[in-house]
mmCIF entry with sequence, helices, sheets and N, C-alpha, C, O atoms, coordinates in Angstrom:
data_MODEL
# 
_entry.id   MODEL 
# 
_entity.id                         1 
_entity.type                       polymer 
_entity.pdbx_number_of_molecules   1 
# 
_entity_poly.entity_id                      1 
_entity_poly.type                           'polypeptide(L)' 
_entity_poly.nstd_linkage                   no 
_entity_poly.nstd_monomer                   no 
_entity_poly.pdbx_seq_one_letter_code       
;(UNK)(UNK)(UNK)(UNK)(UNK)(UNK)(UNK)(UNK)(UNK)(UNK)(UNK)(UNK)(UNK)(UNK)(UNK)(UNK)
(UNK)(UNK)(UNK)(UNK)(UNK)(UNK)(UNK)(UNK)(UNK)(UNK)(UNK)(UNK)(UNK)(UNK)(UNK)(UNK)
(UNK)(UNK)(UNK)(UNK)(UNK)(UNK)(UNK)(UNK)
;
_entity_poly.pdbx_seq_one_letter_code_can   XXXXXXXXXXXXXXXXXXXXXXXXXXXXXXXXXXXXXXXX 
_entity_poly.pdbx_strand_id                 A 
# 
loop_
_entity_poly_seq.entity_id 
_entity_poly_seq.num 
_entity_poly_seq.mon_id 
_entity_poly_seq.hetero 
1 1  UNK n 
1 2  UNK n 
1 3  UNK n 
1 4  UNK n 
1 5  UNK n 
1 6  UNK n 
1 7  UNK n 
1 8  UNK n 
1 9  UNK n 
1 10 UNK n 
1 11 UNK n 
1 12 UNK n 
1 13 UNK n 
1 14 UNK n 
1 15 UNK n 
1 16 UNK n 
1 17 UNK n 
1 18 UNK n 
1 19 UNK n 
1 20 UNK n 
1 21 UNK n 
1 22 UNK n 
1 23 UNK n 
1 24 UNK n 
1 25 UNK n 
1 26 UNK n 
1 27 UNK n 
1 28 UNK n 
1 29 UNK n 
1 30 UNK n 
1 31 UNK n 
1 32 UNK n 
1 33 UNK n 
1 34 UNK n 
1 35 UNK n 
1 36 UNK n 
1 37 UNK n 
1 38 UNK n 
1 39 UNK n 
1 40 UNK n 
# 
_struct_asym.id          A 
_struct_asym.entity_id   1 
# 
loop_
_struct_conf.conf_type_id 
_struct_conf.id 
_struct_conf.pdbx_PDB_helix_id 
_struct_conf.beg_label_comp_id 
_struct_conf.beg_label_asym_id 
_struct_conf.beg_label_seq_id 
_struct_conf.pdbx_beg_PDB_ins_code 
_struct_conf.end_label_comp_id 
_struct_conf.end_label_asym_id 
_struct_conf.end_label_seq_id 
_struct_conf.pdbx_end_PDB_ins_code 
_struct_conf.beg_auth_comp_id 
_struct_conf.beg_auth_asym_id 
_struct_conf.beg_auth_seq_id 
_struct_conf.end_auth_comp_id 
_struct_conf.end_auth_asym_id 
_struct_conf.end_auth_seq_id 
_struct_conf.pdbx_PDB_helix_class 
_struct_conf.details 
_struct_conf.pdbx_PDB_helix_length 
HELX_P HELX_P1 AA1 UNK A 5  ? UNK A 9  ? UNK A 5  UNK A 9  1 ? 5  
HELX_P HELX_P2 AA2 UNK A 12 ? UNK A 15 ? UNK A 12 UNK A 15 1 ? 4  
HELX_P HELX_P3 AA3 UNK A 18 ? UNK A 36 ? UNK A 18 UNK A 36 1 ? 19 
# 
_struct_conf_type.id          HELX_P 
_struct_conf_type.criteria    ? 
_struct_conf_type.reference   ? 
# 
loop_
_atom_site.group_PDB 
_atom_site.id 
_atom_site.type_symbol 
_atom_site.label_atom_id 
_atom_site.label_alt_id 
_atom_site.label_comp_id 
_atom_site.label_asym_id 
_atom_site.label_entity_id 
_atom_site.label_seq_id 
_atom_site.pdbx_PDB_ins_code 
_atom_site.Cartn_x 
_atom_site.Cartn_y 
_atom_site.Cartn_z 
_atom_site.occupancy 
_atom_site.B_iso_or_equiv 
_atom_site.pdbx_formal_charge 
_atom_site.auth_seq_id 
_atom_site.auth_comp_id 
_atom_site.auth_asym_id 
_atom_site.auth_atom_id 
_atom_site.pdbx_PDB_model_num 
ATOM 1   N N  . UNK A 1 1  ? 11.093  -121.193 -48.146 1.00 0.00 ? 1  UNK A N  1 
ATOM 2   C CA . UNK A 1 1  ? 11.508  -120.307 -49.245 1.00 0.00 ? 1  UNK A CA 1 
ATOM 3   C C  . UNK A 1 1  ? 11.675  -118.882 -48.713 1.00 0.00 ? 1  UNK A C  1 
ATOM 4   O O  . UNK A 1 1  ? 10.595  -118.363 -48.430 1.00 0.00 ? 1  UNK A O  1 
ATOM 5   N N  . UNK A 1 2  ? 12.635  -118.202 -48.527 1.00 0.00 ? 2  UNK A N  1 
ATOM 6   C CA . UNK A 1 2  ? 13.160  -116.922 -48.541 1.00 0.00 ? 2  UNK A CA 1 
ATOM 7   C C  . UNK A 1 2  ? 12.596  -115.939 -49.341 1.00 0.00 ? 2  UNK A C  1 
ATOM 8   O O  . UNK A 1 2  ? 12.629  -116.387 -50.487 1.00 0.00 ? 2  UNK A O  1 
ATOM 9   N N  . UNK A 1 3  ? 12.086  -114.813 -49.340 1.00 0.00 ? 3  UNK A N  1 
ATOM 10  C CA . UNK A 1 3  ? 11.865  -114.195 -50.108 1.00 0.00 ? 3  UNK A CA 1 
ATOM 11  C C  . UNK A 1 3  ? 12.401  -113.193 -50.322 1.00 0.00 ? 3  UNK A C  1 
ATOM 12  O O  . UNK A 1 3  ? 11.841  -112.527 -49.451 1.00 0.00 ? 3  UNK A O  1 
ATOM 13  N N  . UNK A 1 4  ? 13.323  -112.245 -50.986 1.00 0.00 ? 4  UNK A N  1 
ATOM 14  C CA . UNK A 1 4  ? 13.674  -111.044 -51.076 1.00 0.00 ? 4  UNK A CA 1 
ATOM 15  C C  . UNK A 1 4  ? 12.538  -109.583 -50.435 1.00 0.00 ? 4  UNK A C  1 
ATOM 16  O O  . UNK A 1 4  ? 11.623  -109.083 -51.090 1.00 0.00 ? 4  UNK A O  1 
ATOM 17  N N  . UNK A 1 5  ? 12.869  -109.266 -49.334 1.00 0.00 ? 5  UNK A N  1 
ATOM 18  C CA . UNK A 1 5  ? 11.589  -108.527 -48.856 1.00 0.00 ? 5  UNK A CA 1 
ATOM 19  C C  . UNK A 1 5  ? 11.764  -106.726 -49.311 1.00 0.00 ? 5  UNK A C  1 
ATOM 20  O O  . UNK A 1 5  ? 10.975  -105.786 -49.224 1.00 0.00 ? 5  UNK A O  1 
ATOM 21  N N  . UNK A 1 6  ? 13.478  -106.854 -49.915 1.00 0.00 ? 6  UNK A N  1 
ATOM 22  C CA . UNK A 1 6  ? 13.593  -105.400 -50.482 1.00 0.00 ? 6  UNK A CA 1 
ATOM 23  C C  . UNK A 1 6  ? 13.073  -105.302 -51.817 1.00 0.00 ? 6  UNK A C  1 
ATOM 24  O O  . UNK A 1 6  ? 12.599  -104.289 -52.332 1.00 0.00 ? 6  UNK A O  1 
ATOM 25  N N  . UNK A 1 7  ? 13.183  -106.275 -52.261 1.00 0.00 ? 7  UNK A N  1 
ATOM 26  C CA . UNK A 1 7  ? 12.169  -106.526 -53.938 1.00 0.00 ? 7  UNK A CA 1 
ATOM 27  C C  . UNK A 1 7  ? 10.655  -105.988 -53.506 1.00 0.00 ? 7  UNK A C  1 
ATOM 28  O O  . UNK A 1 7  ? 10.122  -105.074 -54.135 1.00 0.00 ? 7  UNK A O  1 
ATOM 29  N N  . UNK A 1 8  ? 10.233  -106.413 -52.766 1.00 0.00 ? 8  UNK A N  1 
ATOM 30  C CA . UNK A 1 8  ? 8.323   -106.033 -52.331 1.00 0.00 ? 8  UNK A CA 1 
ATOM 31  C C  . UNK A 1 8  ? 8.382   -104.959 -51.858 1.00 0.00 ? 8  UNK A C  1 
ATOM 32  O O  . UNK A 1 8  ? 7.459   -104.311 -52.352 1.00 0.00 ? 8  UNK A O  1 
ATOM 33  N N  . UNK A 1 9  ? 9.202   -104.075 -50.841 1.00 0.00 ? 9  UNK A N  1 
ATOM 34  C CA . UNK A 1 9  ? 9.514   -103.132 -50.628 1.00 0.00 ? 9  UNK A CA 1 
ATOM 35  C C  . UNK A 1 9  ? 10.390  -102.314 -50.512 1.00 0.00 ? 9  UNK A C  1 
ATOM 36  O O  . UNK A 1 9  ? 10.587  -101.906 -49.368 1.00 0.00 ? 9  UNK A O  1 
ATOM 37  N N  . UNK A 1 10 ? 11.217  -101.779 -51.592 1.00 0.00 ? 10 UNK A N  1 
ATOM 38  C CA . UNK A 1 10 ? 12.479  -100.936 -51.499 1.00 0.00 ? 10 UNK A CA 1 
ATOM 39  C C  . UNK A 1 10 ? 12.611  -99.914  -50.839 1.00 0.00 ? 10 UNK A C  1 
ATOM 40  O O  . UNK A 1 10 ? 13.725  -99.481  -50.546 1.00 0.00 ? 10 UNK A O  1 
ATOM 41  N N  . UNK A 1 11 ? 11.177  -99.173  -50.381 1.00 0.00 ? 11 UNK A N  1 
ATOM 42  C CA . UNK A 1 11 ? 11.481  -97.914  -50.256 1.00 0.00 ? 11 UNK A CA 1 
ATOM 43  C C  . UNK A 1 11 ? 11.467  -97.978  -48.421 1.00 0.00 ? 11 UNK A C  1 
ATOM 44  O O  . UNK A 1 11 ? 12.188  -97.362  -47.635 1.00 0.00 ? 11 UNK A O  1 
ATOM 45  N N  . UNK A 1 12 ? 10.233  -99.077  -48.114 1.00 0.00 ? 12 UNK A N  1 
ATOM 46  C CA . UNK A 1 12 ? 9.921   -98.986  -46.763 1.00 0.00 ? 12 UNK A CA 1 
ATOM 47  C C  . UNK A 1 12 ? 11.227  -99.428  -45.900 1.00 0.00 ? 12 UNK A C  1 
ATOM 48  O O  . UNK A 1 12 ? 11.756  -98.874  -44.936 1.00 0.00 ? 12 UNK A O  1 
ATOM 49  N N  . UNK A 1 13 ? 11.508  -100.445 -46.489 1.00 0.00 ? 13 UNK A N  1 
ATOM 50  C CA . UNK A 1 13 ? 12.159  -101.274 -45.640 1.00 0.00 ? 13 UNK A CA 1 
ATOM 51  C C  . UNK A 1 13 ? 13.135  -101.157 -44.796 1.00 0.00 ? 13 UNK A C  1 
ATOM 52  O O  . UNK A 1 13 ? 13.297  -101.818 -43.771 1.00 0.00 ? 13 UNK A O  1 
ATOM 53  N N  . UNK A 1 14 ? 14.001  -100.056 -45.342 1.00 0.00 ? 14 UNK A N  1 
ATOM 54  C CA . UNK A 1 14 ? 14.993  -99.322  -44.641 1.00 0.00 ? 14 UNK A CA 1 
ATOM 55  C C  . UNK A 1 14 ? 14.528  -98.679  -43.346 1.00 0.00 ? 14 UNK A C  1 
ATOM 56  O O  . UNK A 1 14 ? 14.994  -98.621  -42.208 1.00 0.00 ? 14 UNK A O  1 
ATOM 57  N N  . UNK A 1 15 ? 13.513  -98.249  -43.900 1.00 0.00 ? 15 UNK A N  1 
ATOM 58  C CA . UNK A 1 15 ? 12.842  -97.361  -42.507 1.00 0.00 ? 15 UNK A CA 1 
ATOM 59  C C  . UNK A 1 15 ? 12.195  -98.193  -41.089 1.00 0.00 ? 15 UNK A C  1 
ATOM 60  O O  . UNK A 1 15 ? 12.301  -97.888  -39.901 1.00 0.00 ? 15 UNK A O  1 
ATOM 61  N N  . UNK A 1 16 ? 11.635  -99.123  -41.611 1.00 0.00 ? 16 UNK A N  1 
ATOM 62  C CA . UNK A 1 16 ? 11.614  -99.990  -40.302 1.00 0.00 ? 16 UNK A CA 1 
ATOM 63  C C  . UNK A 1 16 ? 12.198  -100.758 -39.279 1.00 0.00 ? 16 UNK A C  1 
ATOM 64  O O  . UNK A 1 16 ? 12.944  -101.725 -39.430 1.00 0.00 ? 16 UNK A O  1 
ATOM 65  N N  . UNK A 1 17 ? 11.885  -100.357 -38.438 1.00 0.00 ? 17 UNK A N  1 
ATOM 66  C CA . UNK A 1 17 ? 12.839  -101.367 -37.220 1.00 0.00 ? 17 UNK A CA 1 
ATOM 67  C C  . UNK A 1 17 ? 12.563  -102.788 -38.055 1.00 0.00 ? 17 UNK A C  1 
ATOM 68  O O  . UNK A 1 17 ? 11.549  -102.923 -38.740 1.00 0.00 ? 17 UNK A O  1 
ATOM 69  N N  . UNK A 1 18 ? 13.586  -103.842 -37.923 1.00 0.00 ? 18 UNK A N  1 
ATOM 70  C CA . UNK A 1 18 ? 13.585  -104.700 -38.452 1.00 0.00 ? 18 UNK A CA 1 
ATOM 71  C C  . UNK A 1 18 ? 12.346  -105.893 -37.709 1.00 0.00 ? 18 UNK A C  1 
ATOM 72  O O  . UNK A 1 18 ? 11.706  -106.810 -38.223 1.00 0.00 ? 18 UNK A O  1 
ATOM 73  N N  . UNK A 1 19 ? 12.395  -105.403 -36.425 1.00 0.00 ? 19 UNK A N  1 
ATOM 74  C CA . UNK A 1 19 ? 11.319  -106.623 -35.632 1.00 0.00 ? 19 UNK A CA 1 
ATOM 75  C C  . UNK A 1 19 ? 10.035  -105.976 -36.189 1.00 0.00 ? 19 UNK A C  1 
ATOM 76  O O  . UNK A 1 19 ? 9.123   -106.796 -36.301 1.00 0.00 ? 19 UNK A O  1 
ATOM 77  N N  . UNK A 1 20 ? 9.776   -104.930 -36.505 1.00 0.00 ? 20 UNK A N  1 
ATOM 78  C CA . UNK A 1 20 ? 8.571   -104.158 -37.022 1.00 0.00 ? 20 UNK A CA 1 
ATOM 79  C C  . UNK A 1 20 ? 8.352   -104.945 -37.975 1.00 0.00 ? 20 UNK A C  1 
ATOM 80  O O  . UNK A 1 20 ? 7.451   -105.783 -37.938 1.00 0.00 ? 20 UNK A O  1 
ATOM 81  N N  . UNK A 1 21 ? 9.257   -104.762 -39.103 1.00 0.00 ? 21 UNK A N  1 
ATOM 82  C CA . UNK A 1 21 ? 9.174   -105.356 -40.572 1.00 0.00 ? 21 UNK A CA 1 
ATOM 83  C C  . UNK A 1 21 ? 8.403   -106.755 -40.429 1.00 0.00 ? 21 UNK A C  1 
ATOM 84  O O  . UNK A 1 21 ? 7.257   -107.111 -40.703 1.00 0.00 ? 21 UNK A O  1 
ATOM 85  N N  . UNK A 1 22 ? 9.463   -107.360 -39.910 1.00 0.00 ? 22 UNK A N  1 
ATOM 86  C CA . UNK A 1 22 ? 9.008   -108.872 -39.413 1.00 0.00 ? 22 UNK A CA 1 
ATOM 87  C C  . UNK A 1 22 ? 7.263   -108.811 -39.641 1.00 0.00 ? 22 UNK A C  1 
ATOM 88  O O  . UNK A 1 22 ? 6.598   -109.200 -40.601 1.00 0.00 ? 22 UNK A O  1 
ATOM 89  N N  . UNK A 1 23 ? 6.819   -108.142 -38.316 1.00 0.00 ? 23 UNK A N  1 
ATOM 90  C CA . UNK A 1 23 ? 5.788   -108.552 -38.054 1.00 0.00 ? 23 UNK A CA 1 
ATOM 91  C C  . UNK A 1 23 ? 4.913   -108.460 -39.381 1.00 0.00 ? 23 UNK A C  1 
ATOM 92  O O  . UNK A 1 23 ? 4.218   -109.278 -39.985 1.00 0.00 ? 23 UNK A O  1 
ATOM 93  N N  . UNK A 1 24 ? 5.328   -106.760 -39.637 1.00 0.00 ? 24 UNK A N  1 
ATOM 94  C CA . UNK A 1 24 ? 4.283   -106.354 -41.252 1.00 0.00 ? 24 UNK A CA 1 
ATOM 95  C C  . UNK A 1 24 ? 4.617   -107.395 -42.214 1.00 0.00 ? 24 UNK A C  1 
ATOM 96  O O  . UNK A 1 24 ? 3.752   -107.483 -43.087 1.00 0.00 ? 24 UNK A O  1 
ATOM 97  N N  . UNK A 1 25 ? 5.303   -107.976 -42.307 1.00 0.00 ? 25 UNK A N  1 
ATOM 98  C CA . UNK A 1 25 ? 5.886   -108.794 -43.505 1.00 0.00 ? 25 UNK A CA 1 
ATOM 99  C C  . UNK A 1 25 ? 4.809   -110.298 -43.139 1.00 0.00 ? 25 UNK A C  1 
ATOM 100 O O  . UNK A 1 25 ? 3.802   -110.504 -43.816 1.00 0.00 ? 25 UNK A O  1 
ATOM 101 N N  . UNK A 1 26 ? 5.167   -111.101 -42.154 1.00 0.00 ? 26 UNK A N  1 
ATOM 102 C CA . UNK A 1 26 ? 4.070   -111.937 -41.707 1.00 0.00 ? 26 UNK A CA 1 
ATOM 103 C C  . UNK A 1 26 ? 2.244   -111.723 -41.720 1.00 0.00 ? 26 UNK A C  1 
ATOM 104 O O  . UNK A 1 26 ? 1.296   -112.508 -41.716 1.00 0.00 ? 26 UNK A O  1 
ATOM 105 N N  . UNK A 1 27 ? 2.345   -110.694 -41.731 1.00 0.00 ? 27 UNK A N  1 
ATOM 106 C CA . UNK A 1 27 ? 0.377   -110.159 -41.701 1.00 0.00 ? 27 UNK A CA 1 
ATOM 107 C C  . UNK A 1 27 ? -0.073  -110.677 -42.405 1.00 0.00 ? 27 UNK A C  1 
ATOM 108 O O  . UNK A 1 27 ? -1.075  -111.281 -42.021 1.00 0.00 ? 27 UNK A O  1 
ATOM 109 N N  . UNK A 1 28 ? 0.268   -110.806 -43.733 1.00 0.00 ? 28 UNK A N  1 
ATOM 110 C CA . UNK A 1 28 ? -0.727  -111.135 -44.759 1.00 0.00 ? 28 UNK A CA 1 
ATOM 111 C C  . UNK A 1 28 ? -0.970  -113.089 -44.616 1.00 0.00 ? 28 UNK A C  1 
ATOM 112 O O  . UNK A 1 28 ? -1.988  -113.725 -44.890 1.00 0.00 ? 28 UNK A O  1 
ATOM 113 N N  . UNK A 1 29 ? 0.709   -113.745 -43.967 1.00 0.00 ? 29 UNK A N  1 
ATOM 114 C CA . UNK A 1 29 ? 0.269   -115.026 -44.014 1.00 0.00 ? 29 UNK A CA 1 
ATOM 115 C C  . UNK A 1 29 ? -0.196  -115.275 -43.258 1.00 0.00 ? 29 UNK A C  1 
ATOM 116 O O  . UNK A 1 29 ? -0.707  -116.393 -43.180 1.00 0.00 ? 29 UNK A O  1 
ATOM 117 N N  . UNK A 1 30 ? -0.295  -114.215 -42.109 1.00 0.00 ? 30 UNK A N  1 
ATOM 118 C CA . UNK A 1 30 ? -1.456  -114.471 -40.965 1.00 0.00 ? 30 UNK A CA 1 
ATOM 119 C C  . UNK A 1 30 ? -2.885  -114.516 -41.044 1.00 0.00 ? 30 UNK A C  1 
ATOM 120 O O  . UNK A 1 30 ? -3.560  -115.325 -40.407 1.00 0.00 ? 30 UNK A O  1 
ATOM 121 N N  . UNK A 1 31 ? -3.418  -113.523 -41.937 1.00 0.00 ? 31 UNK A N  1 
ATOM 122 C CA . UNK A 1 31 ? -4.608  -113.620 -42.556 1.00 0.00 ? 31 UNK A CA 1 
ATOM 123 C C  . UNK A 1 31 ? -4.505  -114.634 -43.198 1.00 0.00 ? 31 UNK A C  1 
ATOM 124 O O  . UNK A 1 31 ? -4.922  -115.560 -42.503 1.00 0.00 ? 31 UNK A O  1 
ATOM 125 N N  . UNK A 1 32 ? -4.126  -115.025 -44.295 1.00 0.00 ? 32 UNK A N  1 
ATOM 126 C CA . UNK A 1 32 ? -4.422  -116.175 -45.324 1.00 0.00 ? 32 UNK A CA 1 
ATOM 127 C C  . UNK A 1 32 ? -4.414  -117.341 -44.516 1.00 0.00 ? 32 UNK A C  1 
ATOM 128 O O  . UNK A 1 32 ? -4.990  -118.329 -44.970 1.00 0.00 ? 32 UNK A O  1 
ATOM 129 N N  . UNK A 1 33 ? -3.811  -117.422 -43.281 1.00 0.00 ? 33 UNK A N  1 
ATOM 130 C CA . UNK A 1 33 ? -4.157  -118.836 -42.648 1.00 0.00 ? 33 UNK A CA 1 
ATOM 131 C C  . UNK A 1 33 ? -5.634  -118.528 -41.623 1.00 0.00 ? 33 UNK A C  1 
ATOM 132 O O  . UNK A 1 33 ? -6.130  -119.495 -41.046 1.00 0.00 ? 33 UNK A O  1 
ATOM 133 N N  . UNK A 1 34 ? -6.116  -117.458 -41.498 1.00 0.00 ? 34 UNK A N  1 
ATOM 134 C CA . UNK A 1 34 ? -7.351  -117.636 -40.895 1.00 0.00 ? 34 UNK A CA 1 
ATOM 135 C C  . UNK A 1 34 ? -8.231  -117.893 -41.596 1.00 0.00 ? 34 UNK A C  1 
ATOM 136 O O  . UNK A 1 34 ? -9.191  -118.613 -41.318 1.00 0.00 ? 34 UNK A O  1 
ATOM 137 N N  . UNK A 1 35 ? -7.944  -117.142 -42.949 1.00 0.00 ? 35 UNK A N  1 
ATOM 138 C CA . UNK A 1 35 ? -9.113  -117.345 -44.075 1.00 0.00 ? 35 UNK A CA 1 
ATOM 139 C C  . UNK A 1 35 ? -9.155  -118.463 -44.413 1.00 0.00 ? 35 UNK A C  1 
ATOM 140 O O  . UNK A 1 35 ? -10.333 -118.693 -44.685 1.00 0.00 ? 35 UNK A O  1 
ATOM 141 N N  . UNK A 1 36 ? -8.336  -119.662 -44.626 1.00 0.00 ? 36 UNK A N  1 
ATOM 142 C CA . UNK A 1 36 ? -8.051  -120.630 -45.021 1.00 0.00 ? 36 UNK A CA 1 
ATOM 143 C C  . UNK A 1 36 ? -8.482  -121.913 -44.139 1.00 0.00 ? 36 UNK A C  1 
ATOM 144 O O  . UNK A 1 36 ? -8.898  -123.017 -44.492 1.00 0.00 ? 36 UNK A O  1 
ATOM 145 N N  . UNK A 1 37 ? -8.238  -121.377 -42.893 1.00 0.00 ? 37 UNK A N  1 
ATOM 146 C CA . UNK A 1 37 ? -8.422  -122.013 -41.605 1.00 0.00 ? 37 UNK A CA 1 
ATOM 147 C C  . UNK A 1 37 ? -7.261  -122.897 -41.693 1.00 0.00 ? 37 UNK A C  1 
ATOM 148 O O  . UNK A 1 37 ? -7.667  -124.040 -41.480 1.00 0.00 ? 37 UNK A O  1 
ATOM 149 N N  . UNK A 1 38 ? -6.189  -122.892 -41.879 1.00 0.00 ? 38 UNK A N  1 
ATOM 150 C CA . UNK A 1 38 ? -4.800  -123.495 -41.424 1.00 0.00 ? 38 UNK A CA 1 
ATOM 151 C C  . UNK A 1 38 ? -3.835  -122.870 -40.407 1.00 0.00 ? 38 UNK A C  1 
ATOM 152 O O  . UNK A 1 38 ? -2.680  -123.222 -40.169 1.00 0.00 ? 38 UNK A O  1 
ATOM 153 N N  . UNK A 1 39 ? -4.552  -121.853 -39.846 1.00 0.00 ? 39 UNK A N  1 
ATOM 154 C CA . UNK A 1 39 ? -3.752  -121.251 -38.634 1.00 0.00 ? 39 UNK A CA 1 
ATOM 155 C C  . UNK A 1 39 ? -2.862  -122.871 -37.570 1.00 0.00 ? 39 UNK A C  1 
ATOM 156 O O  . UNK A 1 39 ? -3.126  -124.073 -37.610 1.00 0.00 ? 39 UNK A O  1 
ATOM 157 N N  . UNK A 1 40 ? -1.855  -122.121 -36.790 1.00 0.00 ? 40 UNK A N  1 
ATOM 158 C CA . UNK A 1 40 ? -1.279  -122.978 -36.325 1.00 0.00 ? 40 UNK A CA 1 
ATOM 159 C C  . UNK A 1 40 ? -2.456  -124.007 -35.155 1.00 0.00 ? 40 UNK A C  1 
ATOM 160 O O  . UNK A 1 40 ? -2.023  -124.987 -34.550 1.00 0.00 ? 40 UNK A O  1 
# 
């Protein structure tokens, strides 16, 4: 599922290098899979 990432952030998003974004954009499912313990 795709998510619209200018909907969650309109204002930032422009401003980031896009490989930046990436990463910030992934963080949180990175946490939720440690917390979860479903990391890869």
């Amino acid at each position: 599922m795709k998510v619209d990432e200018t909907k969650l952030n309109p204002i930032n998003t422009r401003y980031y290098h896009p490989r930046m974004h990436k990463a910030l954009f992934q963080l949180p499912v990175f946490v939720q899979e440690l917390i979860t313990g479903e990391g890869k």
